[in-house]
C-alpha positions in Angstrom: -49.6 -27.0 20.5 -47.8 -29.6 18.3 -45.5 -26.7 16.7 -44.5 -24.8 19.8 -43.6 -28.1 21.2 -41.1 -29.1 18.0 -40.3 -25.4 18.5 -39.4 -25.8 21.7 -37.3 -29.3 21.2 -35.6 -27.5 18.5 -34.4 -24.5 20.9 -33.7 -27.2 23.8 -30.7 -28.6 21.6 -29.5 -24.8 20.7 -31.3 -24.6 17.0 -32.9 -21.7 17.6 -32.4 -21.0 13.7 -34.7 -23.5 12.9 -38.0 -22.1 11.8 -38.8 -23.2 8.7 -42.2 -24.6 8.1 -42.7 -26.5 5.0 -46.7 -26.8 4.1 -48.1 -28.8 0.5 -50.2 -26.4 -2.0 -53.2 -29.0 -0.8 -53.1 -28.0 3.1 -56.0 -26.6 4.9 -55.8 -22.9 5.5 -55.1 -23.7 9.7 -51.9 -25.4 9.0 -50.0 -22.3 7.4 -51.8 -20.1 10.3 -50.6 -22.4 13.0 -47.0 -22.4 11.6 -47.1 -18.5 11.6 -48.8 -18.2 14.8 -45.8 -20.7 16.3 -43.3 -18.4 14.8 -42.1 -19.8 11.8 -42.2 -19.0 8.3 -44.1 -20.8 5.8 -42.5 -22.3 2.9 -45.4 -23.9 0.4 -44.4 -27.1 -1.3 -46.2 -28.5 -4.4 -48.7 -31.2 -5.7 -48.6 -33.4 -8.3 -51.1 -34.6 -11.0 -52.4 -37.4 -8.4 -52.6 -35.3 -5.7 -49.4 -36.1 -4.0 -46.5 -34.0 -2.7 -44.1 -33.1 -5.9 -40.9 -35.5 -4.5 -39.0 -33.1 -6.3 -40.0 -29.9 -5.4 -40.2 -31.1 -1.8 -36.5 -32.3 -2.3 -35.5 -29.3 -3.6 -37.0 -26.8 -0.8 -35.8 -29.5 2.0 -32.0 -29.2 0.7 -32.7 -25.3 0.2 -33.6 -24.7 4.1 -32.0 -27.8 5.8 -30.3 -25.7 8.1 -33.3 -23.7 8.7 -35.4 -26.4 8.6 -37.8 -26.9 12.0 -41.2 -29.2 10.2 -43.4 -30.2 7.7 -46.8 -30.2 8.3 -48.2 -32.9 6.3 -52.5 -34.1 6.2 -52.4 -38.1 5.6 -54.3 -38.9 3.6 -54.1 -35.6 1.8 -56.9 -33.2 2.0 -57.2 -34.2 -2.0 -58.6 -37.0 -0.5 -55.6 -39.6 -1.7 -52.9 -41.7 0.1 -49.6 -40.2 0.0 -48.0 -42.9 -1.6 -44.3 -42.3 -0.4 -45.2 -40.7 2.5 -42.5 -42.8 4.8 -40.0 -41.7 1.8 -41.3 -37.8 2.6 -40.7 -38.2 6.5 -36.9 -40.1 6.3 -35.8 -36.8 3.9 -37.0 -34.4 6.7 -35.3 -36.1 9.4 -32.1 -36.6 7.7 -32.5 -33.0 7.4 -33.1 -32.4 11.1 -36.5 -31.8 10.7 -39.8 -33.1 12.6 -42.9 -34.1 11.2 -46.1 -32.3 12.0 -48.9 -34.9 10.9 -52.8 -33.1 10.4 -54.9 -35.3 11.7 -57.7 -34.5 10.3 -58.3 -37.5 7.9 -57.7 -40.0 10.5 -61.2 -41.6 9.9 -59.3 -43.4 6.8 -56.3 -44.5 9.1 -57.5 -45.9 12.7 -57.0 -49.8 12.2 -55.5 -49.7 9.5 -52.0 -47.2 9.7 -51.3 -45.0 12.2 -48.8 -41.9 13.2 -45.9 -43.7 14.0 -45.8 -46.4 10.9 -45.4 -43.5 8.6 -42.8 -41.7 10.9 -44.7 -38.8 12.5 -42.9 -37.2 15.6 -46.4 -35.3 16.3 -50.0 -35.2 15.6 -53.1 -34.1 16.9 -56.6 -36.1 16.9 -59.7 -34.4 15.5 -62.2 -35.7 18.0 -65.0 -34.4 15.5 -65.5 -36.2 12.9 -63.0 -39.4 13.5 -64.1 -39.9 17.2 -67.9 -38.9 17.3 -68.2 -35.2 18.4 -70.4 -32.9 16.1 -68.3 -31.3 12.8 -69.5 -27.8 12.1 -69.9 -24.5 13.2 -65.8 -24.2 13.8 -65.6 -27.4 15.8 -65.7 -28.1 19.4 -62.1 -27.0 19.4 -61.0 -30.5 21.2 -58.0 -32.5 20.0 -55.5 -34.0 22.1 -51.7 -33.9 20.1 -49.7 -37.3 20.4 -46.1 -37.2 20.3 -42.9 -39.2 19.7 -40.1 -39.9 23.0 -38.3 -36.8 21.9 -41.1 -34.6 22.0 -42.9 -35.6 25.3 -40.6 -33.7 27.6 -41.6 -30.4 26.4 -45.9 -31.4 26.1 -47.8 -28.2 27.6 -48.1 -27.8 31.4 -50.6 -25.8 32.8 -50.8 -23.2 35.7 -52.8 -25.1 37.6 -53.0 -28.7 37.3 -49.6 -29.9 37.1 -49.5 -31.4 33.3 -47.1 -31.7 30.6 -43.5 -32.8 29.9 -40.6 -32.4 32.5 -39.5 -29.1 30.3 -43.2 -28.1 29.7 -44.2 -25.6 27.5 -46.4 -22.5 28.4 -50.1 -23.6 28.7 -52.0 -23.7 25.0 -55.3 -24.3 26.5 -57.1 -23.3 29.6 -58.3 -26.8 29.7 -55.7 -29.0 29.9 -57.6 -32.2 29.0 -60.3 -30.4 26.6 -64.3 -30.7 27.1 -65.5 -33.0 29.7 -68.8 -33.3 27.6 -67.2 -33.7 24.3 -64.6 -36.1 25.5 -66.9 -38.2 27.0 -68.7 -39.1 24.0 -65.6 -39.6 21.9 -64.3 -41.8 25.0 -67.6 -43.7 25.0 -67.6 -44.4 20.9 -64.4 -45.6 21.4 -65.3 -48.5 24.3 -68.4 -49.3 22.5 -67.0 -49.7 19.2 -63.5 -51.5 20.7 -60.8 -52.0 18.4 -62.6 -54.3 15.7 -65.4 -52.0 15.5 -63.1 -48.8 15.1 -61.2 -50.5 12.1 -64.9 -51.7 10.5 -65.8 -48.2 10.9 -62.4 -47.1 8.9 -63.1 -49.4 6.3 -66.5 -48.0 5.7 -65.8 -44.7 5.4 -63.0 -45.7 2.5 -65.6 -47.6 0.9 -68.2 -45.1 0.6 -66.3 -42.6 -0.2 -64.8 -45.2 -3.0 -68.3 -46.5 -4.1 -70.0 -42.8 -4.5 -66.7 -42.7 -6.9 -67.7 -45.1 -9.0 -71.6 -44.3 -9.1 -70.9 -41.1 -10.5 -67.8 -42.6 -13.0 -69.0 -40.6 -16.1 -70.6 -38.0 -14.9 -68.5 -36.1 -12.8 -64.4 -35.9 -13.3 -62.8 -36.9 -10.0 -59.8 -34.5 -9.3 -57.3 -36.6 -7.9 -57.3 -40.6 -7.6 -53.7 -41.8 -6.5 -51.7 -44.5 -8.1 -54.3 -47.0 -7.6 -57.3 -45.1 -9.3 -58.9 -44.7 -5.7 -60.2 -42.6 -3.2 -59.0 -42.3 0.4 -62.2 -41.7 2.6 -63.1 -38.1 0.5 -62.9 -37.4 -2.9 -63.4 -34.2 -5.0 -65.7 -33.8 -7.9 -64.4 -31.1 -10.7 -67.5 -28.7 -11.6 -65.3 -26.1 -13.4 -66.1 -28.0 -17.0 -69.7 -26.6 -16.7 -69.0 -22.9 -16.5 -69.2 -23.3 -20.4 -72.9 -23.5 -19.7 -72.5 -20.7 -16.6 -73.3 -23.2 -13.8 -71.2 -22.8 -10.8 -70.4 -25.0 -8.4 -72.5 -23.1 -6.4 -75.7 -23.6 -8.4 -75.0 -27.3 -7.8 -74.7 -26.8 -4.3 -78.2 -24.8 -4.3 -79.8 -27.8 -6.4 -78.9 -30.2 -3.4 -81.3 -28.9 -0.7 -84.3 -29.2 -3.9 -83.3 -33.1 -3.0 -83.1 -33.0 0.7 -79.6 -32.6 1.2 -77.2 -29.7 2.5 -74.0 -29.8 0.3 -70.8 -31.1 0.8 -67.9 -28.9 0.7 -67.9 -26.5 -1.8 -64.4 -24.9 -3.5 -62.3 -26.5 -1.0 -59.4 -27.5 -1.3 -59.9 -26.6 -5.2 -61.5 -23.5 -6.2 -65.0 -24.6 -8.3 -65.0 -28.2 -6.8 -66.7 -29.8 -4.3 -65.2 -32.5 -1.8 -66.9 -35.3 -1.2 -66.5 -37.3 2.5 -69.6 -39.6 3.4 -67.4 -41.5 6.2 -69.0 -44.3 8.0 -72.1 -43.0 9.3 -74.7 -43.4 6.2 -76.0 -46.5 4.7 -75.9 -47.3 1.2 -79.8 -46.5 0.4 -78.9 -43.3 1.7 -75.6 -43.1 -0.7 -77.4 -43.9 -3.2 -80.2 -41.3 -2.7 -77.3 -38.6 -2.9 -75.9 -40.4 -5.7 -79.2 -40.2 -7.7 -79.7 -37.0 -6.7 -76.2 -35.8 -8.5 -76.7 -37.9 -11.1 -80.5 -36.1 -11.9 -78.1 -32.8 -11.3 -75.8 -34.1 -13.8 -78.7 -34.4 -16.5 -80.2 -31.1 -15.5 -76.9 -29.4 -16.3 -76.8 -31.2 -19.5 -79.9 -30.0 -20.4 -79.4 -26.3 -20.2 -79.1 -24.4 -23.4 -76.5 -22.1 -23.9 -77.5 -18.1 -22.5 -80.4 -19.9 -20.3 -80.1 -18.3 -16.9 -83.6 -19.0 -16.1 -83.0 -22.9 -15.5 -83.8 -25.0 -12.3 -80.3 -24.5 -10.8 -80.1 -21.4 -11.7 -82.8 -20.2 -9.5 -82.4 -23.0 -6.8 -83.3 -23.7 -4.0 -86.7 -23.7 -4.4 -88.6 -22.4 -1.7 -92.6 -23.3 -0.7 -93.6 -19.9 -0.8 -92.3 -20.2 -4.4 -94.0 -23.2 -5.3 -97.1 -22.5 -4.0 -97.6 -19.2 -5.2 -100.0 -18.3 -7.7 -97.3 -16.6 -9.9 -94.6 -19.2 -11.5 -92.7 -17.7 -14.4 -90.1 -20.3 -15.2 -89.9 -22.1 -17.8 -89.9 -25.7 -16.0 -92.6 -27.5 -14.0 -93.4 -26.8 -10.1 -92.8 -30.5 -9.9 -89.2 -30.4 -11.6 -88.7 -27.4 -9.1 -89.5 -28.7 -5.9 -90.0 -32.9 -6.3 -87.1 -33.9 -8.8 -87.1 -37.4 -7.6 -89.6 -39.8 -6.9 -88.0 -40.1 -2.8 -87.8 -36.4 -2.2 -92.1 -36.7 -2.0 -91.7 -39.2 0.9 -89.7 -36.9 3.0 -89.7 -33.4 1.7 -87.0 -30.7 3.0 -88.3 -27.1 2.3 -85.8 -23.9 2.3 -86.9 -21.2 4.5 -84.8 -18.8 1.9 -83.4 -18.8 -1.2 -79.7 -17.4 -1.9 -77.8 -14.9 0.4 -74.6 -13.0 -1.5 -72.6 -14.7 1.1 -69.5 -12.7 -0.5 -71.1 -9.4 1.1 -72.2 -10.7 3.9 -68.5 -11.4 4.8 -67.2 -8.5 3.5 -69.9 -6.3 5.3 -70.5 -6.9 8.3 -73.8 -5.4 10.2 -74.7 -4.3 13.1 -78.6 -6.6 14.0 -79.2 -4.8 17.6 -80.9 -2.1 17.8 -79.2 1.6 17.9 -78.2 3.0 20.9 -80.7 5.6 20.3 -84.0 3.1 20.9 -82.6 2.5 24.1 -82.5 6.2 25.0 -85.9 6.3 24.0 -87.0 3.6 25.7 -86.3 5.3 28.7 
C-alpha cells in the first residue's frame, strides 16, 4: 500500500520513469517483494561493518538512478538490530534526488516515545500492530498494519469500493478491509489507552534494555554481529554461531538445545545465514532473561565441551524427547539428567518435545498430500 501510493504521487506529477527501488543487503525478504509487486525494480544497497547502510555505496546508486529514482525502503532500527546512525543524512540525499522514503516499520517497539517517522524524514510507513501494539507475532501475522503518510502522500491513500476511504486521488483498494481486523484492532487500540503515552515510551525503553542487558550477559560467550557506534543494541541483537561449525554444531543444534531448557528459539539464520536474532522486547521480566541467559550460557559450555568428530553429543541429538528419556535403551554417552534437566529451574517446570527433528528442508521442498486418496472415498461408498 505505502509503494503504490509513492507510485502513484510519482505518476501524478508526470514521473512515470521513476521506479527505482533502493532496498539495504540487511532488509527483510517482504521489502524487495513489495517493491516488485508495486512495479518497481529493486536495486540492493550495502551494509557496513556496524550494520549500517554503506554512505557510500548508497551515494553512489542514488546519483546512478536519480532520474529513475521513485524510494528507498529503509527498517529503522535496522533489522541488524542497530540505529541507523545518519539515518536523517540517508533521507535528505533521497529527496534531493526526488525520491520518497519508504520506512519498515517493523522495529517500531525501539522508536514509540522516543523517535518517530517524521523526525527522521519518512514520507511513509506502516505500523506492525503485532509485536509493537499487542497482537499475536507468528504464524505469518494477523496481516493488520495501518501505513502513515506525509501531506504529499495523503491525497492518493487507498479508497475502497464500498466505504468511501482514502485520499481525494485515491488509489485502487489494497485491502478488502479498509480499516483491518475489528478484533485485532481492538486489542492494539486498547494496549494503547491503557498504557497512555508514558506507559508506551516505558514499554520502549524496556524492550532496548533487555535486548541491551541479554547483550552483556552473554559478553564472552557469544560474538554479537553488529553493535553500532555506541557498542549497543537497538531492541534485537544477533548472536554469531558460525565460529562453532569448527566443532560441526549448527546454529540449528543450538536452536534444538533451547526446547531441553524450556524455551522455543529465537530466530534462527535471519537476517544472517548461521545466526540467530535475538528480540526479548518488553514483555519478559528479568528472572525470566535470565533463565534464557543461563540457559545459553550452559549451551555455550556444552559446545565447548565437544570433542572434535563427536556427533553423538547432547546437541547433537537434541531435543530430547520423554519417550527418549524414559526408555529402557539410552545409548549416549551423557546422562538422562544432562539430556533432559540441564539446569536446576527446568525441574520446576519441565517442557517435553512431542518430536524430535523434522528435515524441515524437505518438508518445503516436498510437499504432501495428508487427505486421503480419492480412491477411499470411492470405496467408502
Amino acid at each position: 500500500a505505502g509503494l503504490m501510493t509513492i507510485r502513484a504521487y510519482h505518476e501524478s506529477r508526470g514521473d512515470t520513469n521513476r521506479n527505482i527501488c533502493i532496498i539495504p543487503a540487511s532488509a527483510h525478504g517482504t521489502n524487495p517483494a513489495s517493491a516488485v509487486m508495486a512495479g518497481m525494480q529493486v536495486v540492493v544497497t550495502k551494509t557496513d561493518e556496524k550494520g549500517n547502510i554503506d554512505l557510500a555505496d548508497l551515494e553512489e546508486k542514488v546519483l546512478k538512478h536519480s532520474e529513475n529514482l521513485a524510494a528507498l525502503m529503509v527498517t529503522y532500527p535496522s533489522t541488524h538490530g542497530v540505529f541507523e546512525s545518519s539515518i536523517r543524512k540517508i533521507t535528505r540525499l533521497i529527496h534531493e534526488h526526488g525520491g520518497q522514503v519508504y520506512m519498515d516499520g517493523a522495529n517500531m517497539n525501539a522508536q514509540v516515545g522516543l523517535t518517530n517517522p517524521a523526525i527522521i524524514g519518512a514520507d511513509v510507513c506502516h505500523l506492525n500492530l503485532h509485536k509493537t501494539f499487542a497482537i499475536p507475532h507468528g504464524g505469518g501475522g494477523p496481516g493488520v498494519g495501518p501505513i502513515c503518510v506525509a501531506a504529499q502522500l495523503a491525497p492518493f491513500l487507498p479508497g475502497n469500493p464500498v466505504i468511501p476511504t482514502g485520499g481525494k486521488k485515491a488509489i485502487t483498494a489494497i485491502s478488502a478491509a479498509p480499516w483491518g481486523s475489528a478484533l485485532a484492532c481492538l486489542i492494539s487500540y486498547g494496549y494503547i489507552k491503557m498504557l497512555g503515552a508514558a506507559g508506551l515510551q516505558k514499554a520502549t525503553e524496556i524492550a532496548i534494555l533487555n535486548a541491551n542487558y541479554i547483550k552483556e550477559r552473554l559478553e564472552g560467550k557469544y560474538q554479537v554481529l553488529y553493535t553500532g557506534e555506541m557498542g549497543r543494541a537497538a531492541h534485537e541483537m544477533i548472536i554469531d554461531c558460525r565460529p562453532f561449525k569448527q566443532k560441526n554444531i549448527e546454529v540449528t543444534d543450538i536452536a534444538k538445545r533451547l526446547m531441553d531448557y524450556g524455551f522455543h528459539a529465537p530466530t534462527v539464520s535471519f537476517p544472517v545465514a548461521g545466526t540467530m536474532m535475538i528480540e526479548p522486547t518488553e514483555s519478559e521480566g528479568l528472572s525470566e532473561l535470565d533463565r534464557f541467559c543461563d540457559a545459553m550460557i550452559s549451551i555455550r559450555e556444552e559446545i565447548d565441551a565437544v570433542s572434535e568428530g563427536d556427533n553423538q553429543n547432547v546437541l547433537k541429538n537434541a531435543p530430547h524427547t520423554l519417550e527418549m528419556v524414559t526408555s529402557d535403551h539410552w545409548a549416549f554417552p551423557y546422562t538422562r539428567q544432562q539430556a533432559a534437566y540441564p539446569l536446576p529451574y527446568v525441574k520446576e517446570s519441565k517442557f517435553w518435545p512431542s518430536i524430535r527433528r523434522v528435515d524441515e528442508a524437505y518438508g518445503d521442498r516436498n510437499l504432501i498430500c495428508t487427505c486421503a486418496p480419492i480412491e477411499a472415498y470411492a470405496d467408502s461408498e
